[in-house]
C-alpha positions as CSV (number, residue, x, y, z in Angstrom):
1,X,-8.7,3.5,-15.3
2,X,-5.7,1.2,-14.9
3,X,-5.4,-2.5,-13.7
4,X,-3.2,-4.1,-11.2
5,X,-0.6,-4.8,-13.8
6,X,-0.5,-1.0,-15.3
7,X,-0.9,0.3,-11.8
8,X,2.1,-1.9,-10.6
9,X,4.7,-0.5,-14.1
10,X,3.6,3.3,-13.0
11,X,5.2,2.5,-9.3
12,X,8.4,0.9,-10.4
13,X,8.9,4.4,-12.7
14,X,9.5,6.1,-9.6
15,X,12.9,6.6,-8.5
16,X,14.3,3.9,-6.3
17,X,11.7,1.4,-6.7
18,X,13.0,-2.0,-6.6
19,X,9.8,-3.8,-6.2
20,X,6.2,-3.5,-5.5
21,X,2.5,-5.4,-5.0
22,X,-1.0,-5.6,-4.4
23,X,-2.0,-7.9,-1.7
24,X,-5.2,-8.4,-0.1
25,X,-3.8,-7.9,3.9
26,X,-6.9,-10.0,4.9
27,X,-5.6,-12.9,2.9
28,X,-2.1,-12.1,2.6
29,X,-2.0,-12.8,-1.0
30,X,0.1,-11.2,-3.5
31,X,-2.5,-10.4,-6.2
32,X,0.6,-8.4,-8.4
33,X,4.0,-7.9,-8.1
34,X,6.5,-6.3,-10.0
35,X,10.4,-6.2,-9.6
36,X,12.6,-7.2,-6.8
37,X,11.3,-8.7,-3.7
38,X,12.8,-7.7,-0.4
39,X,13.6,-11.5,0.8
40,X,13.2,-13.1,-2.4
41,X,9.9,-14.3,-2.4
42,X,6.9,-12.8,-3.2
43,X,4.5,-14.5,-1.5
44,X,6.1,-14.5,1.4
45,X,6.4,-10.9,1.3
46,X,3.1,-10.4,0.7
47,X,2.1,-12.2,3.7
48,X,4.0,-10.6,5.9
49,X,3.7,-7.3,4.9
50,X,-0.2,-8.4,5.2
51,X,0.2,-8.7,9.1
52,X,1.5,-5.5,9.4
53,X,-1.6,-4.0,7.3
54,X,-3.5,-5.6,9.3
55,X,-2.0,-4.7,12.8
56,X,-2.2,-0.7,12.0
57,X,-5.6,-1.2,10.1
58,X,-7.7,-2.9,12.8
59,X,-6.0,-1.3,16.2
60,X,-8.4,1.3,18.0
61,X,-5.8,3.7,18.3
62,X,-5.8,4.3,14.2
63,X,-9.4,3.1,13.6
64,X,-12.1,5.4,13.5
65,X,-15.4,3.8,13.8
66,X,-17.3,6.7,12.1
67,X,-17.4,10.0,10.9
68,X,-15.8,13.1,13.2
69,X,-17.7,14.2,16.1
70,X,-20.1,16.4,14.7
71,X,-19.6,16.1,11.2
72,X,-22.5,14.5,8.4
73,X,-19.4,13.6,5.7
74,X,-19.0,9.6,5.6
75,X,-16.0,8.0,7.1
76,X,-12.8,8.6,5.9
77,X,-10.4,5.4,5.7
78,X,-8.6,5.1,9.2
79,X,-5.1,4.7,7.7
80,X,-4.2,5.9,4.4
81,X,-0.7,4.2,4.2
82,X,2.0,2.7,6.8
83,X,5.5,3.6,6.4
84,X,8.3,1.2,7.7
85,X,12.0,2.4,7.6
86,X,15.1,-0.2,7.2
87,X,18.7,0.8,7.1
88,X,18.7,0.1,3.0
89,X,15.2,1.3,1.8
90,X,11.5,1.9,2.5
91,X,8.7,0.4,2.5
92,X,5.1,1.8,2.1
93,X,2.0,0.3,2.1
94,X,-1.0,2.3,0.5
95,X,-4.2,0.9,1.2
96,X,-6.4,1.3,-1.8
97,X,-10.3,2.5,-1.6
98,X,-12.9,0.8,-3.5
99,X,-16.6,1.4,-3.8
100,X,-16.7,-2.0,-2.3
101,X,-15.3,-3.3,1.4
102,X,-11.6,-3.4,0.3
103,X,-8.7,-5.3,1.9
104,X,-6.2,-4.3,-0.4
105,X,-2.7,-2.3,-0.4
106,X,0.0,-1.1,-2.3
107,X,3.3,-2.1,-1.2
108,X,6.5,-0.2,-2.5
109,X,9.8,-1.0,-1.8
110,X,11.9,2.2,-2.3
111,X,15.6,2.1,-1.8
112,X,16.6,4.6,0.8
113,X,19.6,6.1,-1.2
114,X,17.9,6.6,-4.4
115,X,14.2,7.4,-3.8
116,X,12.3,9.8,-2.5
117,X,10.2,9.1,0.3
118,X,7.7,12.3,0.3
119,X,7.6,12.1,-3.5
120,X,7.2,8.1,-4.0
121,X,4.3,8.6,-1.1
122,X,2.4,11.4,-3.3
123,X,2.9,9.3,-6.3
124,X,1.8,5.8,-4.3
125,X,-1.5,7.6,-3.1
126,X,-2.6,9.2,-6.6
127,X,-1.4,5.7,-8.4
128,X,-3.9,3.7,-5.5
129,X,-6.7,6.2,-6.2
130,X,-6.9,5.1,-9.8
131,X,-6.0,1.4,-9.6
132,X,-9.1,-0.4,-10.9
133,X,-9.9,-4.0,-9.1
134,X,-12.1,-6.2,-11.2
């Protein structure tokens, strides 16, 4: 199974991508990146693209506290990714299950006139199912 870094090369082989991360949105801390950063810094980025993981992760109307009404299956992750359209691109944020309480996403910066924004969110969520975190 791959590692941030081998996880974060597969994502900028999609078509479009001019940058991407992992950061922990509890944190806000870029723990990868790769490519071209929307403002120019990473870190910044990373933090405020944090907020807004955090915002749709934690608001009642996206959280689900347990499994369906009626069902015995375990809870399924409230928000599987958060898509935010700008004139010039997209940007996606994949949150990432682990065994373990995780606080981490993928974040893909796709330009809008090259990329393509069903395909690069298929690709994003089987990428995010295999990244390893050690």
């Amino acid at each position: 199974m791959p590692g941030i870094d081998e996880c974060l090369i597969e994502v900028m082989r999609l078509p479009g991508a001019r940058g991407a991360s992992v950061v922990d949105w509890t944190s806000g801390l870029a723990l990868g990146t790769i490519g071209e950063s929307p403002n120019g810094d990473h870190e910044a980025t990373a933090a405020e693209t944090a907020e807004v993981a955090r915002m749709a992760a934690e608001q009642p109307v996206f959280a689900q506290a347990g499994p369906y009404a009626g069902s015995t299956s375990p809870p399924v992750p409230a928000v599987e990714d958060v898509i935010v359209t700008t004139a010039p691109g997209y940007h996606i944020l994949r949150f990432v299950e682990t065994a373990f309480d995780s606080s981490v996403f993928l974040h893909l910066w796709l330009d809008r006139a090259e990329g393509n924004l069903a395909m690069a969110r298929i690709r994003l969520g089987e990428i995010a199912e295999r990244l390893v975190l050690a």
